[in-house]
N, C-alpha and C positions, 0 to 999 in steps of 0.2 A: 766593607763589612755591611753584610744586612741585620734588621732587626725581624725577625718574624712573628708574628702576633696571630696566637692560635686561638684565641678566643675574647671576645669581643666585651662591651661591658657586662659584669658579669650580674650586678646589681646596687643598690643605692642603698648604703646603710646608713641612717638618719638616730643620730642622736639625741638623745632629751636634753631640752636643754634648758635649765633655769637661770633667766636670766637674773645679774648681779640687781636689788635694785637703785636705781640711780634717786640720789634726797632732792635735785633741784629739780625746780615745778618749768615746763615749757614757756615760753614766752608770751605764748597764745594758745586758746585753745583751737590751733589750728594744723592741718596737714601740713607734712615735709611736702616739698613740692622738689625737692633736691637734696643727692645725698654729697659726704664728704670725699672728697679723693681727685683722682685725676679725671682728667678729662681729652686727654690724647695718648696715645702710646709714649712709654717711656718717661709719662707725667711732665713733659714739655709745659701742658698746662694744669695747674691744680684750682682745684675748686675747692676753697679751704675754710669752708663753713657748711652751716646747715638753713636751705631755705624753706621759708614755712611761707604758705599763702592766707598769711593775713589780709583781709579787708582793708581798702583805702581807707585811711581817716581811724583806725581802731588803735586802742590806747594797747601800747607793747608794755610787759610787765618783767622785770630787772629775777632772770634768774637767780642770781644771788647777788647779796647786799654789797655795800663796799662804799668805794669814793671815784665820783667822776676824775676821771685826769686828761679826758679828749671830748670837744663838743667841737668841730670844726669840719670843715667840707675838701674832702678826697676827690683821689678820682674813681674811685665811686660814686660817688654821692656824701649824702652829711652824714657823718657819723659820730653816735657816742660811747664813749667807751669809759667800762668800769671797773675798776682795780677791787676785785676779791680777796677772799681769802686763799681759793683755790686757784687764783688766777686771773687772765685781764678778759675781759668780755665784751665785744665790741658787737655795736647793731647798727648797722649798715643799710642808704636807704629810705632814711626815714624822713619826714618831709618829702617836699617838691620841686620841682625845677631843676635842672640843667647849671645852674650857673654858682657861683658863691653869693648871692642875694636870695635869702628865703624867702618863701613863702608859706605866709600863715595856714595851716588845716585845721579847720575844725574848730575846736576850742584850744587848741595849740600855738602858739610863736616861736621861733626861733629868730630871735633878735641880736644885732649884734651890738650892745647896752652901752650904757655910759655909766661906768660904776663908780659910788662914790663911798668912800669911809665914815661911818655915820662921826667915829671921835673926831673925825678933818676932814671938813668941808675942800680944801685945796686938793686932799689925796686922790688923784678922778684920776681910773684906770679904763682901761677898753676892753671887752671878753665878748663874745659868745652865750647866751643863756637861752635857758628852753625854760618857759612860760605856760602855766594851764590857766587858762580863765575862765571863772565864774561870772559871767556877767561884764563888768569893768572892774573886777576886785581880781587879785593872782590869786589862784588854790597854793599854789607853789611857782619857783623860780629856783632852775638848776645851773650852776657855773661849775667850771673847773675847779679843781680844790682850791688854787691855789688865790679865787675869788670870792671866797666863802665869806657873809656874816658883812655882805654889803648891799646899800641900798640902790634903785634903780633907776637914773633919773630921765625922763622924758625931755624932747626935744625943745617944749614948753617950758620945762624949769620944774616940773611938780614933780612928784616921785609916783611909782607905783605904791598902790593900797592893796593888804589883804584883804581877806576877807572879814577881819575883826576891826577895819579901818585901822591898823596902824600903818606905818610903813614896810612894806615888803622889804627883808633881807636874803642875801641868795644861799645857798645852802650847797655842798659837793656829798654830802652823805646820803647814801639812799639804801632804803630795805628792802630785802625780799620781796620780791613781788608786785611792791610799787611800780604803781604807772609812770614810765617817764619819758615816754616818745610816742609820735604818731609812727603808723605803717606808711610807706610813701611810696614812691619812684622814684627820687633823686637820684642823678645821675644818669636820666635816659634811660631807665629800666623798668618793666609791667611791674604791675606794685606787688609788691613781696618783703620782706624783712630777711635780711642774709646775716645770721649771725655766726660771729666768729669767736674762738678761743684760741688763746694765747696767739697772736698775731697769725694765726690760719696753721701752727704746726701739728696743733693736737685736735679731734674730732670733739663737738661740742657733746655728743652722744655719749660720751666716757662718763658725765656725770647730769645728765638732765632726761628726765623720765622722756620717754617715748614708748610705741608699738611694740612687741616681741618680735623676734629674730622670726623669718619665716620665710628659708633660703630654698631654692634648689640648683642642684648642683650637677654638673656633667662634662664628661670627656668630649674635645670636638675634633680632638688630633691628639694620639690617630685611634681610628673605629677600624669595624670589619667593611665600611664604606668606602674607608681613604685608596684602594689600589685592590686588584684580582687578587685572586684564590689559585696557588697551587698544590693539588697534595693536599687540601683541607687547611691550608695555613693563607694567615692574611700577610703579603709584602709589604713592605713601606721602604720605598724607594727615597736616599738619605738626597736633600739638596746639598750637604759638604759632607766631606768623609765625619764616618764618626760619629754624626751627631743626628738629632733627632728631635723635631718640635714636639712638645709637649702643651696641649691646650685643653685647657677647661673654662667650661662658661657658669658664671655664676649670679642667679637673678637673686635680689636682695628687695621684692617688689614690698615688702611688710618690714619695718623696721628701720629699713636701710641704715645698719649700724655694724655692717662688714669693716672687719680689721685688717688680719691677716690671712692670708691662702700661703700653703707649705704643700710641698711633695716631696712623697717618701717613695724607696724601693723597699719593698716587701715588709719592713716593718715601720711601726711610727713610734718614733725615737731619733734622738740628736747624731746617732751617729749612722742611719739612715737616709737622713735628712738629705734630699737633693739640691734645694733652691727654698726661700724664703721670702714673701714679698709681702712689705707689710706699707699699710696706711698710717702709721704712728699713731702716737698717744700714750703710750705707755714709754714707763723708763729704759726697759731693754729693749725697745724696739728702735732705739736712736730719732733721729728728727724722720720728715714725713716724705724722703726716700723713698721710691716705691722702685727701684729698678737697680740692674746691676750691668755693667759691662764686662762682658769677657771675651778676648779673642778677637775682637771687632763684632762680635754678636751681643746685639742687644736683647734683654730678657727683659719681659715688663708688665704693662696691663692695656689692655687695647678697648678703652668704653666703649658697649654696642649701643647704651641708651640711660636712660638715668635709673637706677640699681641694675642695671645688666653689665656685666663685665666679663670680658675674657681675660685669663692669666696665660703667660706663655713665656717658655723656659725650654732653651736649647739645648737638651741634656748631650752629654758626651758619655755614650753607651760601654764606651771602654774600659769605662769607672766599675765596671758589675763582671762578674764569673760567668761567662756562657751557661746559655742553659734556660730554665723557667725561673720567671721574677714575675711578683705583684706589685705594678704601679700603683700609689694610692695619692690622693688632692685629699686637703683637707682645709676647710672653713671655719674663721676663728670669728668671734666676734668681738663686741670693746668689750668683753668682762671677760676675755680668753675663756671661752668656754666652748668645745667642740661644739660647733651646731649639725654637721653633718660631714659623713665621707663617701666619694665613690673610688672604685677601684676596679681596674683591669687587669687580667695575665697575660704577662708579653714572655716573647721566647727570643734570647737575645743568641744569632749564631753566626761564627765568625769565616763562617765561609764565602770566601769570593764570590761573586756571578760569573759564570762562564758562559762564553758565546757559542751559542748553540748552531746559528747559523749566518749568515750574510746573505742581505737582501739588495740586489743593484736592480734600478732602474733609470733609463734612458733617456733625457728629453732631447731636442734639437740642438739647445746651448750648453746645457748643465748634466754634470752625472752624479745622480743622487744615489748615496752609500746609508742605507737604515741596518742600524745594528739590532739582531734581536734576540734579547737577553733569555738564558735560562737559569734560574738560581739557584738549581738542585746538582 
């Protein structure tokens, strides 16, 4: 079975698009340096935050408010993470070094404390806390919740002082916005902040203000480029019976806050609907899946660069009534909101190739047999 495609992209029709807007303030005021999604065909590997290129040494400010419930060293690097309302929110990163022994930045510590109960002197636990300093006085002292509302003793025996000269107690509660980490490179990475939500499934861009959506969109299989012209029709010669790659590439260089990509035949609607490949984040969209198996063929997303993506979906042609059909791609964003469609007219016909003629040629050892196809 061939597919013939009589006419090539026919144009780019670009939707308006308002974005949702998102209530939490960014972390920084700083560039995505990285968007969310995968990062191999197939999403082998995901990339399951958003990086912003923060300044070494800059104070990170707590999307939303909440309770610390992680301040300890991954393999990423340190991380601390904070249990919202919305959700957990993990910043990754932050601080220095390579190893589980931090290092101080800036007016920053991250120490790992000798905590003591101010009602019981005996009661001495061990935690992790991050430290701002003023001087030799703490601005504040962040612990895990479950170390909250204790004091902080030095390896001398004396405690930390605020800034009102009492004794420093640690605190798990933290607001909006507050500063509560340096930017770093822990973990052997150029210094950047990689922040994640809900453990890397959902895109942090579903509710924290960033750039407007500013896509473009396009077919890259198949064109009127992919194979010869006969009779004014473009060939596309199938690698398996049947079926037919389907690619579009899609740059997300403003924003980078692509969701989903869908392709339809001739209309857009659910029961048009050819393939669906989504980033997650949303509830119908299930976890952050990007790919399908069918048949032994894989359908998926193949990153060309960071917001460049190609989508690619082996349609099974046989699914559609001979004749003229409009392929269409479409681009969703996190607020599902059409950002833009392109679309082709393919001519699906089920007529065999026939062998028009046979071509042999001769060598000394081998006899080469080239068949050569006519499709009309």
């Amino acid at each position: 079975m061939k597919i013939k495609w009589i006419i090539a992209v026919l144009g780019l029709l670009i939707y308006p698009t308002t974005l949702f807007s998102q209530t939490l303030p960014p972390p920084g005021n700083w560039p995505i340096t990285s968007d969310y999604g995968p990062r191999a065909l197939a999403g082998h590997y995901w990339h399951g935050g958003i990086d912003y290129g923060g300044p070494y040494g800059a104070s990170i400010q707590a999307v939303e408010g909440g309770d610390i419930d992680r301040i300890r060293y991954l393999e990423g690097g340190w991380n601390l993470r904070i249990r919202g309302s919305l959700g957990k929110w993990e910043y990754i990163h932050i601080f220095t070094g390579n190893g589980y022994v931090p290092v101080p930045l800036g007016n920053w510590e991250l120490r790992n404390a000798t905590l003591v109960n101010p009602n019981n002197p005996n009661d001495v636990t061990y935690s992790n806390v991050i430290i701002l300093w003023s001087g030799t006085m703490a601005t504040k002292v962040l612990s895990e919740e479950g170390y909250s509302g204790r004091w902080i003793r030095n390896p001398d025996g004396s405690y930390i002082r605020d800034t009102t000269g009492a004794t420093a107690t640690t605190r798990a509660s933290i607001e909006q916005s507050e500063a509560i980490a340096p930017v770093g490179n822990s973990g052997g990475v150029p210094t950047h902040l990689h922040l994640e939500y809900n453990n890397g499934d959902d895109n942090p861009l579903l509710y924290v203000v960033h750039d407007p959506s500013n896509y473009s969109l396009t077919f890259q299989h198949p064109t009127d480029a992919d194979d010869g012209h006969v009779d004014g029709k473009i060939i596309i010669s199938h690698a398996q019976p049947d079926t037919e790659r389907i690619n579009t590439r899609i740059n997300t260089t403003t924003g980078l806050d692509l969701n989903i990509t869908q392709f339809y035949i001739d209309q857009v609607d659910d029961t048009h609907r050819l393939w669906r490949s989504c980033y997650g984040g949303r509830q119908d969209d299930g976890d952050r899946s990007n790919t399908q198996e069918s048949n032994g063929r894989t359908d998926g997303i193949d990153p060309q660069s960071n917001g460049i993506d190609d989508f690619i979906y082996n349609w099974d042609s046989t699914t559609v009534d001979d004749g003229e059909h409009r392929l269409i791609a479409v681009a969703t964003n996190v607020n599902n909101n059409f950002s833009l469609t392109d679309w082709i007219t393919i001519y699906v016909d089920p007529t065999p190739p026939q062998i028009k003629k046979v071509r042999i040629t001769s060598g000394t050892k081998t006899t080469k047999v080239e068949n050569v196809w006519n499709d009309f």
